[in-house]
N, CA, C and O atoms as CSV, one atom per row, in Angstrom:
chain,resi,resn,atom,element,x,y,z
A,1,UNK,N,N,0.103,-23.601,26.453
A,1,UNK,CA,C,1.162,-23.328,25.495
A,1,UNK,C,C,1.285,-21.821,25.316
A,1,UNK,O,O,0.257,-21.161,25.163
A,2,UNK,N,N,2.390,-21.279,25.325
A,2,UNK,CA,C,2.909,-19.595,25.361
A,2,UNK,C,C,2.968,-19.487,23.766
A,2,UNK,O,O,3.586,-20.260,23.035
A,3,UNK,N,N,2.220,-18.400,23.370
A,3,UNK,CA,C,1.984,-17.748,22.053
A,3,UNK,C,C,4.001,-17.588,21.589
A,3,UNK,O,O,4.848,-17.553,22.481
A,4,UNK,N,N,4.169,-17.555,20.888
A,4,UNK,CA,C,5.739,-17.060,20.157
A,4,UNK,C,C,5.173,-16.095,18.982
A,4,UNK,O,O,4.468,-16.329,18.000
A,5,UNK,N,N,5.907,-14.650,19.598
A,5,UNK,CA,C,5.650,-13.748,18.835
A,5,UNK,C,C,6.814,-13.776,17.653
A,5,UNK,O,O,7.586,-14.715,17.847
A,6,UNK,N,N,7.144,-12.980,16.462
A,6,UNK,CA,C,7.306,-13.257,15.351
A,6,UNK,C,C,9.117,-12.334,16.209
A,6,UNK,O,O,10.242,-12.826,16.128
A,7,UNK,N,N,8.855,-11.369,16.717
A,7,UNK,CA,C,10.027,-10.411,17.229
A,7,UNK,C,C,10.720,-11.528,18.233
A,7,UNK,O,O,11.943,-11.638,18.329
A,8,UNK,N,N,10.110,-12.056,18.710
A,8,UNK,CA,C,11.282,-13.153,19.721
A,8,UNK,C,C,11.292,-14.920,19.077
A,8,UNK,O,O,11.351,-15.941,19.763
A,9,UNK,N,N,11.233,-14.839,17.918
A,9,UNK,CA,C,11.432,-16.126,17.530
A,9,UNK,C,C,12.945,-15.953,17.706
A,9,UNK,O,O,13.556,-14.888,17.610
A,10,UNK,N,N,13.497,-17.258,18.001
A,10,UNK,CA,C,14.936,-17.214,18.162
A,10,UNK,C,C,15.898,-17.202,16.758
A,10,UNK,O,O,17.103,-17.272,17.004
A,11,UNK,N,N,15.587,-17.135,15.546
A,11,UNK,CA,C,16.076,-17.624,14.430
A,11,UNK,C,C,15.800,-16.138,13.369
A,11,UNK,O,O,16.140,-15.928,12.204
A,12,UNK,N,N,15.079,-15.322,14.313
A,12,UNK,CA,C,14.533,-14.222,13.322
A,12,UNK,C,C,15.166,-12.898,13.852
A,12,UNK,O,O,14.403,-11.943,13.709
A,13,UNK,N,N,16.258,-12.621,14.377
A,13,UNK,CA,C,16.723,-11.963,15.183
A,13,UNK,C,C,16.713,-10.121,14.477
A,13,UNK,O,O,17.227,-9.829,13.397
A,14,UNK,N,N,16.063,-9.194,15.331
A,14,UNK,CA,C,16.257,-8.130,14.568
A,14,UNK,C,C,14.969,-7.602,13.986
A,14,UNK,O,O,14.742,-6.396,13.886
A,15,UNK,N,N,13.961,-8.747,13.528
A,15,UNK,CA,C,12.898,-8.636,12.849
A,15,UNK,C,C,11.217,-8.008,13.121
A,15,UNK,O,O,10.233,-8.176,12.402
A,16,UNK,N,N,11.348,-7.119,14.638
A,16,UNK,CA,C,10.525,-6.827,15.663
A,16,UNK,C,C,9.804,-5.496,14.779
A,16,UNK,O,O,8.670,-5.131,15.092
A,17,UNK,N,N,10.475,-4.890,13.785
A,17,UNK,CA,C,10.082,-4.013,12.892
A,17,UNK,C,C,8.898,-4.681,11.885
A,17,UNK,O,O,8.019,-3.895,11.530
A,18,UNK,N,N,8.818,-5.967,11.436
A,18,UNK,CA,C,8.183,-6.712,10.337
A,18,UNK,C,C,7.187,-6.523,10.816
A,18,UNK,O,O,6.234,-6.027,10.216
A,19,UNK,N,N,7.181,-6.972,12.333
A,19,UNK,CA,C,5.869,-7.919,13.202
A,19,UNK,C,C,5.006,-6.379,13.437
A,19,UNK,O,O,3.782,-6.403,13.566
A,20,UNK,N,N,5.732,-5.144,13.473
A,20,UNK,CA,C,4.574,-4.307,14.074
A,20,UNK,C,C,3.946,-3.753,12.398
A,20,UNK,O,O,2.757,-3.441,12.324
A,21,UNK,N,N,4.547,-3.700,11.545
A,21,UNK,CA,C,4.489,-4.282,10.091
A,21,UNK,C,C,2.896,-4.641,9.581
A,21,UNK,O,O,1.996,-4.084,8.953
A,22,UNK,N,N,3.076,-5.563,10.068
A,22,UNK,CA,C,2.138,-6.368,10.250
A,22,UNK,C,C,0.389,-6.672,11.350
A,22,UNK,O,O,-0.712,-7.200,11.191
A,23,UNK,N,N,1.184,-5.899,12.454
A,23,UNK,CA,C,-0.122,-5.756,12.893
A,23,UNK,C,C,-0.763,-4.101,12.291
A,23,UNK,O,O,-1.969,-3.910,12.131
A,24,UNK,N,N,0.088,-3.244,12.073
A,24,UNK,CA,C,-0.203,-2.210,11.359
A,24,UNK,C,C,-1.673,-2.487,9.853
A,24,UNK,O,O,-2.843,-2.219,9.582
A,25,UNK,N,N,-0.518,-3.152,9.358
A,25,UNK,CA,C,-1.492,-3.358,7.789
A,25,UNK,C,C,-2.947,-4.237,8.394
A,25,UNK,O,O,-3.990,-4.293,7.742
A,26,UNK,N,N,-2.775,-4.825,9.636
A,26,UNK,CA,C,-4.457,-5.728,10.214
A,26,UNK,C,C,-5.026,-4.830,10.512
A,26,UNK,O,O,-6.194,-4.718,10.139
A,27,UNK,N,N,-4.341,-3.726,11.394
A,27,UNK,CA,C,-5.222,-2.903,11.686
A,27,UNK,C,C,-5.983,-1.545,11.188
A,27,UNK,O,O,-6.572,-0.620,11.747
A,28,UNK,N,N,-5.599,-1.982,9.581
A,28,UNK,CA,C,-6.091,-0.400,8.355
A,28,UNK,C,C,-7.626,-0.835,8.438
A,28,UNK,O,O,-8.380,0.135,8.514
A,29,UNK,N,N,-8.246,-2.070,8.439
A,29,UNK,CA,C,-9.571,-1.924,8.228
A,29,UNK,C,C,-10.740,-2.245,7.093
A,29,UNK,O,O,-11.967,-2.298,7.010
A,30,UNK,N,N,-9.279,-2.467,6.078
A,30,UNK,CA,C,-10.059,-1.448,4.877
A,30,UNK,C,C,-11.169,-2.545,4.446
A,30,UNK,O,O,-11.094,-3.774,4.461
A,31,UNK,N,N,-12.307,-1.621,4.025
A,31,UNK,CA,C,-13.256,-2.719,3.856
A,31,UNK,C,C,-13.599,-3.232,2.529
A,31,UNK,O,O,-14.644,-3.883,2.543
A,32,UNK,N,N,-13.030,-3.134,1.382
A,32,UNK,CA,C,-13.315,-3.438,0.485
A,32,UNK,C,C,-13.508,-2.495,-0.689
A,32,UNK,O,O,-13.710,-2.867,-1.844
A,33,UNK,N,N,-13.432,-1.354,-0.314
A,33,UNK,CA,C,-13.888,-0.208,-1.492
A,33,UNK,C,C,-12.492,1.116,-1.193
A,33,UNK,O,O,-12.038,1.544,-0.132
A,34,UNK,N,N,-12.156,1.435,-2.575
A,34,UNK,CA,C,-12.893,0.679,-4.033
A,34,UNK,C,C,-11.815,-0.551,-3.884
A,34,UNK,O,O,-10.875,-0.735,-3.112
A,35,UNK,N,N,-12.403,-1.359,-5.034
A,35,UNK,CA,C,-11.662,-2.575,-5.411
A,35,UNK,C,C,-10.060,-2.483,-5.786
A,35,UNK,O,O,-9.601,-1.413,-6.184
A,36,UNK,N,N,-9.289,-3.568,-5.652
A,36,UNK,CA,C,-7.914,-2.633,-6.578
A,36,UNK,C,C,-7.581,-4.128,-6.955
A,36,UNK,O,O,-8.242,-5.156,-6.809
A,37,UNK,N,N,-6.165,-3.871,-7.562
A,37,UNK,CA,C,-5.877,-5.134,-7.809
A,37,UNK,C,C,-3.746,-4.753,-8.119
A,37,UNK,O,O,-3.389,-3.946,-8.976
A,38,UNK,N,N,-3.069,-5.266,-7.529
A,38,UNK,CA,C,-1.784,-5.449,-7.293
A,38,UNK,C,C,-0.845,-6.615,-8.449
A,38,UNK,O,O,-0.586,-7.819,-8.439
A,39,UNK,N,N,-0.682,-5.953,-8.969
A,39,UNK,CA,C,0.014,-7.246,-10.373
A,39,UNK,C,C,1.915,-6.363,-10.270
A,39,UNK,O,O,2.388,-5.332,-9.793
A,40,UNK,N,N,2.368,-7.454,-10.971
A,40,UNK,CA,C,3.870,-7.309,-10.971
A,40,UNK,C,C,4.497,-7.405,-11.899
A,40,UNK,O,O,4.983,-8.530,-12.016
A,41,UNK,N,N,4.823,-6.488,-12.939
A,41,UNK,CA,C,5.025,-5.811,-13.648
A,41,UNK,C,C,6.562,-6.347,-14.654
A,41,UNK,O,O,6.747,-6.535,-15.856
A,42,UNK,N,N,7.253,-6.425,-13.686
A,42,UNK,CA,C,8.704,-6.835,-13.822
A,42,UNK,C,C,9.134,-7.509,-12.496
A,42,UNK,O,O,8.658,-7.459,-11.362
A,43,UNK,N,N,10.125,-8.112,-12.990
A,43,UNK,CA,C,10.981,-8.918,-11.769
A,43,UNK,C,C,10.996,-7.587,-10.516
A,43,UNK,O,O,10.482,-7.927,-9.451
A,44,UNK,N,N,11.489,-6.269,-10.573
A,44,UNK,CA,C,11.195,-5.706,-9.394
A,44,UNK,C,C,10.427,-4.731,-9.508
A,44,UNK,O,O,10.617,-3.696,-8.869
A,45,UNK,N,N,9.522,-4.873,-10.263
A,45,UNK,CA,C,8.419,-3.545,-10.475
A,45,UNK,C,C,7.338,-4.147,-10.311
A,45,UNK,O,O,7.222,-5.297,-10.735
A,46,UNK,N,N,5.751,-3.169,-9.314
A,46,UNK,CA,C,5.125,-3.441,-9.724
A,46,UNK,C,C,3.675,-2.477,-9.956
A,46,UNK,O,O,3.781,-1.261,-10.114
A,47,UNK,N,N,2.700,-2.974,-9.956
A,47,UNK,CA,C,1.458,-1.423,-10.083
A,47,UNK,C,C,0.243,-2.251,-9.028
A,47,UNK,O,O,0.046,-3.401,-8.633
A,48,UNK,N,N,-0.470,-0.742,-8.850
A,48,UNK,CA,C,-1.100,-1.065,-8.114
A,48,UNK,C,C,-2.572,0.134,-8.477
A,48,UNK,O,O,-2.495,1.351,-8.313
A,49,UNK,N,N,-3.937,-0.677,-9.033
A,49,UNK,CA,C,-4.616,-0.355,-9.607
A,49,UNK,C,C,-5.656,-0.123,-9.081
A,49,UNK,O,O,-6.386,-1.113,-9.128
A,50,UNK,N,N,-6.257,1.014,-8.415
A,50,UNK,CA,C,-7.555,1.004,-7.961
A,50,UNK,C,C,-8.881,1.988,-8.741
A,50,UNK,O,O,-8.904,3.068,-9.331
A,51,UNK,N,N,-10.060,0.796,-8.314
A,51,UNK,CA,C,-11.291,1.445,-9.173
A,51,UNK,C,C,-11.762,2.456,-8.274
A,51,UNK,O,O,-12.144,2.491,-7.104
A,52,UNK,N,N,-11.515,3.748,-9.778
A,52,UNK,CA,C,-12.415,4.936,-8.639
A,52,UNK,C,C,-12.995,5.504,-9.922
A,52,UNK,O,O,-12.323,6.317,-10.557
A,53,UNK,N,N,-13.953,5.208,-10.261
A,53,UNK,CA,C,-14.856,5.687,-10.951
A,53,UNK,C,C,-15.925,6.620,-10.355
A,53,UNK,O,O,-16.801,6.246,-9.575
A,54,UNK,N,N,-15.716,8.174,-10.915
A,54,UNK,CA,C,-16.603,9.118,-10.324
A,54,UNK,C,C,-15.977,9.849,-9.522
A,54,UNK,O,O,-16.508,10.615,-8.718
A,55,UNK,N,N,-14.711,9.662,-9.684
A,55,UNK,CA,C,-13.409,10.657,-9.100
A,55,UNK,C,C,-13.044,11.090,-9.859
A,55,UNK,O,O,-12.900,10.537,-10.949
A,56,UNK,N,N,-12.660,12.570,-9.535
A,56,UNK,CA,C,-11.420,12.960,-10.662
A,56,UNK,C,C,-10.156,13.023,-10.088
A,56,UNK,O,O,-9.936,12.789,-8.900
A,57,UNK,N,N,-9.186,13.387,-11.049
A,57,UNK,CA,C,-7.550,14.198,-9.966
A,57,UNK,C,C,-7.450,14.642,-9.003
A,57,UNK,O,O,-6.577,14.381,-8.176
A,58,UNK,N,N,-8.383,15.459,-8.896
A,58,UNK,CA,C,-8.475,16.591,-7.879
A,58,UNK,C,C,-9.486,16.114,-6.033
A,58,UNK,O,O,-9.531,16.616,-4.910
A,59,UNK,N,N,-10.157,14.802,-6.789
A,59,UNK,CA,C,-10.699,14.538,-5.365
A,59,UNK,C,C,-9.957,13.524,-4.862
A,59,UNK,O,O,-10.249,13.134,-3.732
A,60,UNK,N,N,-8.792,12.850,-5.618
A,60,UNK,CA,C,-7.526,12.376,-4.989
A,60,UNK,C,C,-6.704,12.388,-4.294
A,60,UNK,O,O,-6.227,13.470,-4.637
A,61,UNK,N,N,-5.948,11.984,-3.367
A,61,UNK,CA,C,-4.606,12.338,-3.061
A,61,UNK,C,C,-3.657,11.163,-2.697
A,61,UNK,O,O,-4.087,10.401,-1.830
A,62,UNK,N,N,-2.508,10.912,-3.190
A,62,UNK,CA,C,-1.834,9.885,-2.580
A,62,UNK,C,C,-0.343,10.722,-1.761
A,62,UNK,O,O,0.260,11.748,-2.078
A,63,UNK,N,N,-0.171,9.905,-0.808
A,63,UNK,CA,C,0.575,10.574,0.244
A,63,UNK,C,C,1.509,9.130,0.789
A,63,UNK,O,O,0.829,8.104,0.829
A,64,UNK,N,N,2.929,8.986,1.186
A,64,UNK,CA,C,3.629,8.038,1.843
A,64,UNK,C,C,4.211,8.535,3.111
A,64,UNK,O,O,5.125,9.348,3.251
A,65,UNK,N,N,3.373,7.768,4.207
A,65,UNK,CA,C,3.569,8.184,5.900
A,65,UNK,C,C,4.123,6.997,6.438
A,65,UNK,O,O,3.485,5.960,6.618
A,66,UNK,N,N,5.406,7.179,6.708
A,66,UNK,CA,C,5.933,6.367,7.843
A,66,UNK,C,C,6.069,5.048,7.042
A,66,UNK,O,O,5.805,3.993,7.619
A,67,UNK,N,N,6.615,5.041,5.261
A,67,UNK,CA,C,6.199,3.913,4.828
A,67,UNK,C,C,4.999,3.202,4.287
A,67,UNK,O,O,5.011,2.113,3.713
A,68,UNK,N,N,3.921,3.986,4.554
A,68,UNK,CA,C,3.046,3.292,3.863
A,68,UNK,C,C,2.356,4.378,3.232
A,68,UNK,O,O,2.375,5.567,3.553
A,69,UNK,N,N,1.746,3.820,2.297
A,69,UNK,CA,C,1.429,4.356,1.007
A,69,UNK,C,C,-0.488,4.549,1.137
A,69,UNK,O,O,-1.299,3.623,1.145
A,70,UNK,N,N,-0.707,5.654,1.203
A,70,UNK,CA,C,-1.845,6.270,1.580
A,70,UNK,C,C,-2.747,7.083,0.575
A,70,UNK,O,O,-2.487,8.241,0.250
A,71,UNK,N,N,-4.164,6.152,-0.030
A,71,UNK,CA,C,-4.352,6.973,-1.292
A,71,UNK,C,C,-6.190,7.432,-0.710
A,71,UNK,O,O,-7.115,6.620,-0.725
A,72,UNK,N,N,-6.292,8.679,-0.315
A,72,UNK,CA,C,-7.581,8.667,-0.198
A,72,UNK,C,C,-8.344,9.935,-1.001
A,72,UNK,O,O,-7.907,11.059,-1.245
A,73,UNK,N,N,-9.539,9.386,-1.294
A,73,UNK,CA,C,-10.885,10.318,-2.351
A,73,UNK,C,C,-11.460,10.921,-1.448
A,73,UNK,O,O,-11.526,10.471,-0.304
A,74,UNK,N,N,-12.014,12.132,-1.842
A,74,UNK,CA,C,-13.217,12.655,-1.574
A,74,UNK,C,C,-13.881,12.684,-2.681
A,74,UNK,O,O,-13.125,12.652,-3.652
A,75,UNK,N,N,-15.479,12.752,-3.061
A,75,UNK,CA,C,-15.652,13.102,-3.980
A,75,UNK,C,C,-16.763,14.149,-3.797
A,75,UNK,O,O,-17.856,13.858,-3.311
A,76,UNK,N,N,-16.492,15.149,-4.133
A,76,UNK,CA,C,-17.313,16.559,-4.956
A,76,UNK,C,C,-18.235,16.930,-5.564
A,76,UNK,O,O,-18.419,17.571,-6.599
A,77,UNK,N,N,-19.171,16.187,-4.379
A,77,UNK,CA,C,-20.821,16.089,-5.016
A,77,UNK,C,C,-20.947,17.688,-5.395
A,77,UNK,O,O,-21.105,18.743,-4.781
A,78,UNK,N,N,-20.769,17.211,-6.913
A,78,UNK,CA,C,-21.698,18.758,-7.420
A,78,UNK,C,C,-23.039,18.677,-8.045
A,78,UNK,O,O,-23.504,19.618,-8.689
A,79,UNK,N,N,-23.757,17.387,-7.830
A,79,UNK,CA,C,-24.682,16.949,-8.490
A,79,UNK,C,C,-25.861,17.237,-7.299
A,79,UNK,O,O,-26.955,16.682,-7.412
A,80,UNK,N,N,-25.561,18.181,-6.093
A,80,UNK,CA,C,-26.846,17.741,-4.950
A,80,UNK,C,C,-28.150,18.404,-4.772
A,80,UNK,O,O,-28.873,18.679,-3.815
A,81,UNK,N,N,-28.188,18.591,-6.333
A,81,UNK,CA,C,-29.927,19.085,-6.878
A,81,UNK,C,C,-30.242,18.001,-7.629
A,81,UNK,O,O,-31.343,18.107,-8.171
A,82,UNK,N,N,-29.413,16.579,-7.938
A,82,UNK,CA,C,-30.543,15.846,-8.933
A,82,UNK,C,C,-30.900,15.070,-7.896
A,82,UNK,O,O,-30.617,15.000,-6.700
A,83,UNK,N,N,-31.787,14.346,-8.871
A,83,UNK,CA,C,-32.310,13.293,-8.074
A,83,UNK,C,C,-32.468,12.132,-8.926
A,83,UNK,O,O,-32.954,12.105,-10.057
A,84,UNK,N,N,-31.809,10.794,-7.965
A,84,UNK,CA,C,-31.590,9.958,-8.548
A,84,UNK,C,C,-32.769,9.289,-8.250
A,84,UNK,O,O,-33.375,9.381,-7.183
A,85,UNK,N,N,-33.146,8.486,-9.388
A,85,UNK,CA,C,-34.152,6.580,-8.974
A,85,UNK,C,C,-33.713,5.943,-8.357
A,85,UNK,O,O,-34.128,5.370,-7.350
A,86,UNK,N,N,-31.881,5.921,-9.351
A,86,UNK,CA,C,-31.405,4.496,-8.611
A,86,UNK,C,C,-29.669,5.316,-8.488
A,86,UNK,O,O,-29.125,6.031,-9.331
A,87,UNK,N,N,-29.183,4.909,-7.227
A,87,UNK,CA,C,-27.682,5.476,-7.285
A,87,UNK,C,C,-27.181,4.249,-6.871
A,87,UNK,O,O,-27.340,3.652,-5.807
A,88,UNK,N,N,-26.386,3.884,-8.134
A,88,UNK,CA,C,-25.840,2.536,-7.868
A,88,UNK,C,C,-23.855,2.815,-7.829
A,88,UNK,O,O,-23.054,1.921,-7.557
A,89,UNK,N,N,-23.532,4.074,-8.131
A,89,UNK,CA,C,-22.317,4.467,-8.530
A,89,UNK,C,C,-21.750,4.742,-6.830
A,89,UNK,O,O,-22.440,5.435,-6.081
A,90,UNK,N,N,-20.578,4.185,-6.400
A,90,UNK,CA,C,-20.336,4.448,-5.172
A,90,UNK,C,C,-20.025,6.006,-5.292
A,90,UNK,O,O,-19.655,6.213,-6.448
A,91,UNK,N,N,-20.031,7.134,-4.576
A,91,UNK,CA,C,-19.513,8.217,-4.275
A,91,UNK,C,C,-19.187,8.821,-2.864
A,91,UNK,O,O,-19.194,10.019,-2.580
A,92,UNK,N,N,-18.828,7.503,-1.820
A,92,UNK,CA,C,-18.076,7.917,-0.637
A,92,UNK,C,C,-16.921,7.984,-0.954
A,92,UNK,O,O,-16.303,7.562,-1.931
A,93,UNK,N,N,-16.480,8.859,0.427
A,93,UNK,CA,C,-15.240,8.843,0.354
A,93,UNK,C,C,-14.472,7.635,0.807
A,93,UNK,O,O,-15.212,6.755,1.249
A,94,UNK,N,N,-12.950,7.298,0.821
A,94,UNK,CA,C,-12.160,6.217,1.044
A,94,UNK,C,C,-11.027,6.481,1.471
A,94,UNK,O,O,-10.544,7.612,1.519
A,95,UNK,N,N,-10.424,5.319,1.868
A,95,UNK,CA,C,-8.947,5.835,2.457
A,95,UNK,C,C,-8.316,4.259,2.166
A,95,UNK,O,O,-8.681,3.313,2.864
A,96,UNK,N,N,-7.609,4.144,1.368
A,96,UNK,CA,C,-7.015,2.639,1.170
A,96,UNK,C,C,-5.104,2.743,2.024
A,96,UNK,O,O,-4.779,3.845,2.466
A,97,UNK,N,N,-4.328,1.846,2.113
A,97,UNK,CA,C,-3.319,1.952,2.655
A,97,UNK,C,C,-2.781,0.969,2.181
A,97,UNK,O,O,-3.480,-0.039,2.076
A,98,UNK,N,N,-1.365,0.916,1.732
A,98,UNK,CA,C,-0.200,-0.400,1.463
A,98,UNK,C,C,0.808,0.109,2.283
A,98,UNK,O,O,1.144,1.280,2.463
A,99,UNK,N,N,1.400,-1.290,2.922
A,99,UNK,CA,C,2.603,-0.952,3.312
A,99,UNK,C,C,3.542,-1.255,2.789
A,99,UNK,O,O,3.684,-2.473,2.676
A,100,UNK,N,N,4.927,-0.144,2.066
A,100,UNK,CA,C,5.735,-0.401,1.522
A,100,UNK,C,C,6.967,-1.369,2.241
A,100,UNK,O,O,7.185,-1.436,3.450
A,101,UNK,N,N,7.510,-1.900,1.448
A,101,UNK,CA,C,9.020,-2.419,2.230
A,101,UNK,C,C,10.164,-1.305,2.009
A,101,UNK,O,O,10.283,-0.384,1.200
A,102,UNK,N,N,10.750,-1.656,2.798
A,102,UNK,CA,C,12.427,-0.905,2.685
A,102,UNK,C,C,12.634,-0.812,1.326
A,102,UNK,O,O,11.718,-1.525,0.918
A,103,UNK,N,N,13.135,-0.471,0.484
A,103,UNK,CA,C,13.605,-0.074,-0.734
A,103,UNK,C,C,12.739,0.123,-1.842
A,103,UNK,O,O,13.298,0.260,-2.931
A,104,UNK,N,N,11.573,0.166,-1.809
A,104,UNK,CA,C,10.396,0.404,-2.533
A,104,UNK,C,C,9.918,1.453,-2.397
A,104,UNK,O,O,9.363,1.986,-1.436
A,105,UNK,N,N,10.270,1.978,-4.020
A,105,UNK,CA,C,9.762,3.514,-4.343
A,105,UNK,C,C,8.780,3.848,-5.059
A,105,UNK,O,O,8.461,3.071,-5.959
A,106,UNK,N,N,7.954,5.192,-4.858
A,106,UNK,CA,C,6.441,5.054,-5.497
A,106,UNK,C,C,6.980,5.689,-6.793
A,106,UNK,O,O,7.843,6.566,-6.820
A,107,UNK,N,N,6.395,5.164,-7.825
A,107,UNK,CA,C,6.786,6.030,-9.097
A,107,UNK,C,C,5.590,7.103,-9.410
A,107,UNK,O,O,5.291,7.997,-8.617
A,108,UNK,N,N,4.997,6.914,-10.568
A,108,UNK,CA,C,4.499,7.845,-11.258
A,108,UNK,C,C,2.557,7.408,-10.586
A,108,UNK,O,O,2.463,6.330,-9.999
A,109,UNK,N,N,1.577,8.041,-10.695
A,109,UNK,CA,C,0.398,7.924,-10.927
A,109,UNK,C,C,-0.211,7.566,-11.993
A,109,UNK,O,O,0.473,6.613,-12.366
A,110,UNK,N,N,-1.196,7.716,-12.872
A,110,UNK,CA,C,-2.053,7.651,-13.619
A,110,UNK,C,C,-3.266,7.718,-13.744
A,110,UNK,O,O,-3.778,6.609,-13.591
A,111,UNK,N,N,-3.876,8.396,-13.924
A,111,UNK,CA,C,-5.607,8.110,-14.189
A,111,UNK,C,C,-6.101,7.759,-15.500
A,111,UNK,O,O,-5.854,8.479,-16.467
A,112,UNK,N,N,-6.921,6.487,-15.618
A,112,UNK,CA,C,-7.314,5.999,-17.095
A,112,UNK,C,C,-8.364,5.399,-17.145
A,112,UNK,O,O,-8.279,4.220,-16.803
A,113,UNK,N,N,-9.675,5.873,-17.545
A,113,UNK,CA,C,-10.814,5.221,-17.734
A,113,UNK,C,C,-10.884,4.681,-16.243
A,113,UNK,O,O,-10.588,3.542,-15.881
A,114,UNK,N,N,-11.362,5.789,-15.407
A,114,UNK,CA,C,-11.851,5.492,-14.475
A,114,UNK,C,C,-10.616,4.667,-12.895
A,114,UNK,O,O,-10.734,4.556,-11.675
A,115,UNK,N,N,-9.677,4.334,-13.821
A,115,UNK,CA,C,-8.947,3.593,-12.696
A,115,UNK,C,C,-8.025,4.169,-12.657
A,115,UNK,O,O,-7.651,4.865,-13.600
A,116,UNK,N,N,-7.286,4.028,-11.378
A,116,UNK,CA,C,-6.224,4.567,-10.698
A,116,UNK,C,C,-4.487,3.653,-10.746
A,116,UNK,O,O,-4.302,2.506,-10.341
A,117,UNK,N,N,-3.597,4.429,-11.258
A,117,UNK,CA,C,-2.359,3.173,-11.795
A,117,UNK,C,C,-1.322,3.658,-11.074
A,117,UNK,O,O,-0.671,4.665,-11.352
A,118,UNK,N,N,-1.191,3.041,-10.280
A,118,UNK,CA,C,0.224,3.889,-8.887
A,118,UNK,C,C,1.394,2.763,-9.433
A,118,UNK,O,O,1.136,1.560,-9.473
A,119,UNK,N,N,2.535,3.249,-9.790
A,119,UNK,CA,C,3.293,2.416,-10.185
A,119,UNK,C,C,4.712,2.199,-8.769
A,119,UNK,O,O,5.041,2.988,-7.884
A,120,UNK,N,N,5.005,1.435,-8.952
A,120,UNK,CA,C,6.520,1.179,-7.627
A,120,UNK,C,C,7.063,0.444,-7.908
A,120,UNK,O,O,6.645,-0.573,-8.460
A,121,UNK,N,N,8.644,0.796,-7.516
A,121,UNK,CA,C,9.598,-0.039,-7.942
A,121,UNK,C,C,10.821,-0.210,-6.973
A,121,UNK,O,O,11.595,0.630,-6.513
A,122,UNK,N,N,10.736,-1.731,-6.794
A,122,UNK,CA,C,11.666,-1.822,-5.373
A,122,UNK,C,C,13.246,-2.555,-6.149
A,122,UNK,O,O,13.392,-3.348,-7.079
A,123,UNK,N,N,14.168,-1.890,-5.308
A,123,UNK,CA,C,15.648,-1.304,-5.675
A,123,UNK,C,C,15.888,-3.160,-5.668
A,123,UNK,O,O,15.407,-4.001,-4.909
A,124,UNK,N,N,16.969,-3.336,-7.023
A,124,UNK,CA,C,17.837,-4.964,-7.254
A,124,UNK,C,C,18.431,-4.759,-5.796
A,124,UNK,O,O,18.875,-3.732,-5.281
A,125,UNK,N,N,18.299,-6.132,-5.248
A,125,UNK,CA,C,19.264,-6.282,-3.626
A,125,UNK,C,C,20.268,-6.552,-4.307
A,125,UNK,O,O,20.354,-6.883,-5.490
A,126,UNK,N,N,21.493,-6.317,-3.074
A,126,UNK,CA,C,22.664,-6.468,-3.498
A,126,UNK,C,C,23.398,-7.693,-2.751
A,126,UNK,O,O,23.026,-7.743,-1.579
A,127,UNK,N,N,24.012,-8.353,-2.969
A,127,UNK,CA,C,24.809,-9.601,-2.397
A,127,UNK,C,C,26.048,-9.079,-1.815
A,127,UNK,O,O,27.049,-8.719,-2.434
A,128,UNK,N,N,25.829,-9.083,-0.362
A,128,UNK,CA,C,27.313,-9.201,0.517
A,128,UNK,C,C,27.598,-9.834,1.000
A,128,UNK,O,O,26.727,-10.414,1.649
A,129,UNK,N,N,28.756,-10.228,1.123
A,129,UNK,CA,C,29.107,-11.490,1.716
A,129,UNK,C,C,30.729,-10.531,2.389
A,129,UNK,O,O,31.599,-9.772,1.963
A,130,UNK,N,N,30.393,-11.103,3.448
A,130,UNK,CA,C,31.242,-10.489,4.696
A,130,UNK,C,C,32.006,-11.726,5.280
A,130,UNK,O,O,31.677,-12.907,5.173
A,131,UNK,N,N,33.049,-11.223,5.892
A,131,UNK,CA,C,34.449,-12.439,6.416
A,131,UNK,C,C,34.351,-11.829,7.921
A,131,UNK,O,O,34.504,-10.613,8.037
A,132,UNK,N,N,34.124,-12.552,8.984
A,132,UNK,CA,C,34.170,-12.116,10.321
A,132,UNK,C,C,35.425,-13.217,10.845
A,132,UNK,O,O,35.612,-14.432,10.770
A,133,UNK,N,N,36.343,-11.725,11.563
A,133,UNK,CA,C,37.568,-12.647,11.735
A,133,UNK,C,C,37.681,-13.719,13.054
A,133,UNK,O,O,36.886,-13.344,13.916
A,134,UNK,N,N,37.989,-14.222,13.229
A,134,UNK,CA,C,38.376,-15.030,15.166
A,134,UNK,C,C,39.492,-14.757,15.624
A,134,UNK,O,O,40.648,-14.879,15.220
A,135,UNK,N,N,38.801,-14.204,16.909
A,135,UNK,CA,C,40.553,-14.062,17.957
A,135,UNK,C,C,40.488,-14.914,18.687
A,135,UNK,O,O,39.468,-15.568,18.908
A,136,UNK,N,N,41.640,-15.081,19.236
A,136,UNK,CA,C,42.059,-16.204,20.031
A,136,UNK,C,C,41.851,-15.403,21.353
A,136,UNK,O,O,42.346,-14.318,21.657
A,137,UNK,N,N,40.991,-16.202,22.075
A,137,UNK,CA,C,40.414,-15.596,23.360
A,137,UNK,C,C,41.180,-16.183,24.800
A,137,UNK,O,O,40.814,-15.778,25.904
């Protein structure tokens, strides 16, 4: 049996952009850190919350490449004379990635008690409805 890719389904015409889409976001990696969590805000708004505790502003950066939404830490060990017992606080660095859709814009940031509040808001679609005429061939 021949695999059917998502770009040559016959019914999905056009859609060869989704599918690389998609192998894109399989192939970020990301392994789990930090945690985040994606909630929806309003009918077209939504946020997107990640734990970075032991970051500040400044060892932040969020950046949007090619569509997707790119937020990575360093963090600024200025602590590398103590010495810990126990270091249970993550302090690698990270690189998380979302991929936006077409009409989805990043709004504002936030930093609050430790977590990170990226807000976005994707544009009301609009309804067209189009008349395609027939000629007599």
């Amino acid at each position: 049996m021949t695999k059917l890719n998502l770009g040559t389904h016959p019914h999905l015409l056009g859609f060869e952009q989704l599918e690389r889409l998609l192998e894109r976001s399989a192939k970020a990696g990301n392994d789990g850190y930090p945690p985040y969590n994606i909630e929806q805000t309003s009918e077209f708004s939504y946020r997107i919350t990640l734990a970075v505790a032991g970051f500040s502003e400044s060892d932040l950066s969020i950046t949007i490449e090619d569509r997707q939404l790119v937020i990575r830490g360093r963090n600024s060990d200025d602590g590398q004379d103590r010495v810990y017992l126990h270091r249970g606080i993550a302090a690698r660095q990270f690189q998380r990635s979302f991929v936006l859709a077409d009409g989805v814009e990043v709004g504002e940031a936030i930093m609050e008690n430790g977590l990170l509040h990226i807000d976005l808001t994707r544009a009301k679609p609009e309804t067209v409805v189009q008349t395609i005429s027939i000629k007599k061939g």
